[in-house]
C-alpha positions as CSV (number, residue, x, y, z in Angstrom):
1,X,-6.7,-5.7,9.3
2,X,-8.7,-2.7,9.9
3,X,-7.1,-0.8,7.1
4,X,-7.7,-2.9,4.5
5,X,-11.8,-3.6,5.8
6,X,-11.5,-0.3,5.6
7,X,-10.0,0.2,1.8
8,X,-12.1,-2.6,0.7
9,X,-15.7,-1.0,2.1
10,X,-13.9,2.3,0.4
11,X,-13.5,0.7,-2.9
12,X,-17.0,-1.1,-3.0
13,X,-18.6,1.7,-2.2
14,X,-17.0,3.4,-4.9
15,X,-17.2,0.6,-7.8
16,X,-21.0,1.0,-6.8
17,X,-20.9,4.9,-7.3
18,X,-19.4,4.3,-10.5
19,X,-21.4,1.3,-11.4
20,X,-24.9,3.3,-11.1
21,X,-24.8,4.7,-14.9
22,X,-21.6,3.6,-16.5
23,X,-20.9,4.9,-20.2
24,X,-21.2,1.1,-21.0
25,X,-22.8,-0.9,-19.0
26,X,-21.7,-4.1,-20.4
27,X,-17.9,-3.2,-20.5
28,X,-18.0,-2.2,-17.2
29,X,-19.0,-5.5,-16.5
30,X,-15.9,-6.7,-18.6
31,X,-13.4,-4.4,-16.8
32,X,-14.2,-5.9,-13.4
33,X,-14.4,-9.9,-13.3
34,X,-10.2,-9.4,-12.7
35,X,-10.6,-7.4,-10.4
36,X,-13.1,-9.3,-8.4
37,X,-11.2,-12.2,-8.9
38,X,-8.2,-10.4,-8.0
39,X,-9.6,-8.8,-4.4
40,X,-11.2,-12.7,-3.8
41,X,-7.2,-13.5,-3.8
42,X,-6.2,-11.0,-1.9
43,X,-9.0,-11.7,1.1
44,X,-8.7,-15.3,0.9
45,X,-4.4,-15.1,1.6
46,X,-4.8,-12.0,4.1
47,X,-3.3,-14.3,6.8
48,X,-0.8,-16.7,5.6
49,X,0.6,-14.2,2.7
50,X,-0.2,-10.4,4.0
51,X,1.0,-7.4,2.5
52,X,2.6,-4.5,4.1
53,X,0.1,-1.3,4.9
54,X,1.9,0.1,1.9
55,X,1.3,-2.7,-0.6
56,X,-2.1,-2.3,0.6
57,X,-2.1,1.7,-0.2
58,X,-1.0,0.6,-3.6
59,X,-3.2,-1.6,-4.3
60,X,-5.9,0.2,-3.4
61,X,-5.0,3.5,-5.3
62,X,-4.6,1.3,-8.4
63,X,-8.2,0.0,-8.1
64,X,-9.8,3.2,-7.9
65,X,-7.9,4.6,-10.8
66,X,-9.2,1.0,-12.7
67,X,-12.7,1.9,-11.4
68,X,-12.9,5.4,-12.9
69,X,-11.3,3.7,-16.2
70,X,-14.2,1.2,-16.0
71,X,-16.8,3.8,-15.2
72,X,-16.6,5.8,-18.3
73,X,-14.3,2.9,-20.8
74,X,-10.9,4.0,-20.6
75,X,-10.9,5.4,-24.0
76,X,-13.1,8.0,-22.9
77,X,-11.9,9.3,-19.5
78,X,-12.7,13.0,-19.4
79,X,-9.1,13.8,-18.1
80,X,-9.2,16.7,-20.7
81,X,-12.4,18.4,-19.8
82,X,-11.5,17.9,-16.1
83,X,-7.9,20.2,-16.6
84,X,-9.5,22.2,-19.1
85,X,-11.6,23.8,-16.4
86,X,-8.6,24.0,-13.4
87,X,-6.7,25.7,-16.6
88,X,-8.3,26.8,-18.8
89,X,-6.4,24.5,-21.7
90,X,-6.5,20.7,-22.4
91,X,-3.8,18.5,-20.8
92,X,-3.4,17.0,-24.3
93,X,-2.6,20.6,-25.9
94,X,-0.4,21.2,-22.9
95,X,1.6,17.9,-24.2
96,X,1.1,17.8,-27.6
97,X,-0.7,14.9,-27.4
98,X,-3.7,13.5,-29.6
99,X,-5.5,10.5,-28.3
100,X,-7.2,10.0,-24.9
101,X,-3.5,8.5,-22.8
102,X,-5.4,7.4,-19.5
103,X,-5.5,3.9,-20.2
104,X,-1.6,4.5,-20.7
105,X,-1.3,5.6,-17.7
106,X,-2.6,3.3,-16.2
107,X,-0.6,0.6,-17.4
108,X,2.6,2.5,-16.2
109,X,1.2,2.4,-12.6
110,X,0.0,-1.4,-12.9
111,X,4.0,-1.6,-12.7
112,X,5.0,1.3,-10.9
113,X,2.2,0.3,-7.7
114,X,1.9,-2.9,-8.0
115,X,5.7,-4.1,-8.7
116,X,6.4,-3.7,-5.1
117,X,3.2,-6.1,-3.7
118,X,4.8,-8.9,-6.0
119,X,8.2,-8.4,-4.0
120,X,6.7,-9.0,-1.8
121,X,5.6,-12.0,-2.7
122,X,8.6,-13.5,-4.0
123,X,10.4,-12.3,-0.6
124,X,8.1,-14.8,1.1
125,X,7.5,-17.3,-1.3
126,X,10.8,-18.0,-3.1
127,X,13.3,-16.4,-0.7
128,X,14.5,-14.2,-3.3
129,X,16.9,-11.6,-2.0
130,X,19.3,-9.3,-3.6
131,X,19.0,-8.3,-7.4
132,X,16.7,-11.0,-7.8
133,X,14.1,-9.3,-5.4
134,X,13.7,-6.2,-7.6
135,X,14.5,-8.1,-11.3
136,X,11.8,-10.7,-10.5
137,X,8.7,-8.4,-10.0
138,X,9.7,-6.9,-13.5
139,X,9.8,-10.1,-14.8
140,X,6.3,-11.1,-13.2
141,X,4.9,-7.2,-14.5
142,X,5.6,-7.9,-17.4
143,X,4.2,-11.5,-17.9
144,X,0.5,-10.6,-16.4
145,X,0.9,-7.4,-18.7
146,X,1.0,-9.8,-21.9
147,X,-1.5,-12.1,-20.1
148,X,-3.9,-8.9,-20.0
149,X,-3.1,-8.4,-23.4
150,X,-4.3,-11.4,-25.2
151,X,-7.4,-11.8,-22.2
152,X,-8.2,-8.3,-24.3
153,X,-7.6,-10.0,-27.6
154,X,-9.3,-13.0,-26.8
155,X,-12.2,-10.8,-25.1
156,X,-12.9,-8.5,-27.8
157,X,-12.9,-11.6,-30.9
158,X,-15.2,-13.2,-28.9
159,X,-18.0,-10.1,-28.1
160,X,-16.6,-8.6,-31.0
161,X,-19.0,-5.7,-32.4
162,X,-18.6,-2.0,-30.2
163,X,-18.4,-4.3,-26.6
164,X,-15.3,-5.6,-28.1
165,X,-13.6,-2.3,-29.4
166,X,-14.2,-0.8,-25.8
167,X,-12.6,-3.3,-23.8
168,X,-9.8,-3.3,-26.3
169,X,-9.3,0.5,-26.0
170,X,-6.7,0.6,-28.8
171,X,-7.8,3.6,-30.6
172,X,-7.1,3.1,-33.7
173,X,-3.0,2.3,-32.8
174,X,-1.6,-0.9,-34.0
175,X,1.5,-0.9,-31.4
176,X,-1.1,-0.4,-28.5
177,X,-0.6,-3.7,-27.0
178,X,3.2,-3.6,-27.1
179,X,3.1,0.3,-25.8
180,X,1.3,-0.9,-22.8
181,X,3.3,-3.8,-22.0
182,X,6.1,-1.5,-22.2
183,X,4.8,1.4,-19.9
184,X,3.7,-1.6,-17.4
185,X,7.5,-2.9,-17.9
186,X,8.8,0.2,-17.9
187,X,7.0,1.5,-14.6
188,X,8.0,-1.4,-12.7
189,X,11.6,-1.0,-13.8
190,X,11.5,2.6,-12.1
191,X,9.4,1.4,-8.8
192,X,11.8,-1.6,-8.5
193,X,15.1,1.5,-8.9
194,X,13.6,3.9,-6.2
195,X,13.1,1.2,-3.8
196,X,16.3,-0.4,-4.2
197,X,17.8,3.2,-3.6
198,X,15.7,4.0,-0.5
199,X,17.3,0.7,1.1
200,X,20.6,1.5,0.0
201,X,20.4,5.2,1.6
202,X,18.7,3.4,4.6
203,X,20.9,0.5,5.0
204,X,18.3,-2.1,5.5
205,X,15.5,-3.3,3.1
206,X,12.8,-2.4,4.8
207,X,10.1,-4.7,3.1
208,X,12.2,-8.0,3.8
209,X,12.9,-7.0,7.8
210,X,8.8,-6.5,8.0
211,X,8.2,-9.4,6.7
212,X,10.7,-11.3,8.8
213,X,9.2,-9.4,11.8
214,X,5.7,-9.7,11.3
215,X,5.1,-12.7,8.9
216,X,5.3,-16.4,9.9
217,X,7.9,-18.6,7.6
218,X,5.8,-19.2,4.6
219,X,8.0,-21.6,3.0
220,X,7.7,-23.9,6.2
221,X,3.9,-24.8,5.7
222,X,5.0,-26.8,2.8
223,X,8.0,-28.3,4.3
């Protein structure tokens, strides 16, 4: 418990850092009712559906990269100017690439991090063990990736005007929606590969014997 007080006063202090003088103001705003929401769900099931100290590490590095996303739009995160003076070049030169790519990245780790939290999950709710374990957080990646996507559809025809364009973030690419579903889908597919082969080399899955350990029966409190 005193890790993730301590993440959460982290992170607050942080989204209120970032929430002084954000490039938009009114995107910002936009960016984090999920995540609000999202952190409300997380306090309110600490004790009958807790995560790991590494679920929680995830989470938490996922929020803060969101929070630096929301700070300055994530269509305009200086991630160029910022390796341009470590380097002396622009990562996008360095990879031949032409628009800003953080809110891709992003996406990728919204299933690389957070693919093992929902095992998590379906390890205590639904008992799922085996191939289902690793298939099912994929499955669940990719649906709240599409769910994001038309929220940011729905978002933007509502506010419409610049407001709109900035929580959208597509830059000007008409595939942008299907590319970040399938970076989300595509980084949970890895995460879900290097944990399955971690328990293989170790013998034991090491999620499922902590939970069994340290979690009461879940399933039992609707029996």
């Amino acid at each position: 418990m005193r890790l993730r007080i301590a993440l959460l006063t982290v992170l607050i202090a942080l989204a209120i850092l970032l929430g002084i003088r954000p490039l938009d103001r009114s995107d910002w705003i936009l960016e984090n009712v999920l995540i609000v929401l999202g952190l409300a769900f997380l306090w309110r099931t600490r004790n009958w559906l807790p995560l790991t100290d590494a679920s929680v590490w995830l989470v938490f590095v996922f929020l803060v990269l969101h929070e630096v996303g929301a700070h300055y739009t994530y269509a305009c995160v200086p991630y160029d100017r910022w390796f341009e003076s470590l380097s002396g070049r622009t990562l996008n030169s360095v990879l031949g690439l032409e628009r800003n790519h953080y809110d891709r990245l992003v996406h990728f780790l919204f299933g690389f991090l957070l693919a093992i939290p929902q095992r998590e999950l379906f390890l205590r709710v639904v008992r799922a063990r085996g191939i289902a374990s690793y298939w099912l957080p994929v499955q669940m990646t990719l649906s709240w990736s599409a769910i994001y996507e038309i929220v940011e559809w729905l978002s933007a025809e509502f506010f419409g005007g610049e407001l709109g364009a900035a929580f959208l973030g597509t830059q000007g690419d008409e595939w942008d929606a299907q590319k970040d579903m399938a970076l989300a889908g595509l980084g949970a597919v890895l995460s879900m590969c290097v944990l399955a082969a971690i328990h293989r080399r170790r013998g034991y899955d090491f999620q499922q014997r902590w939970l069994e350990l340290r979690v009461p029966d879940f399933a039992r409190r609707f029996d």
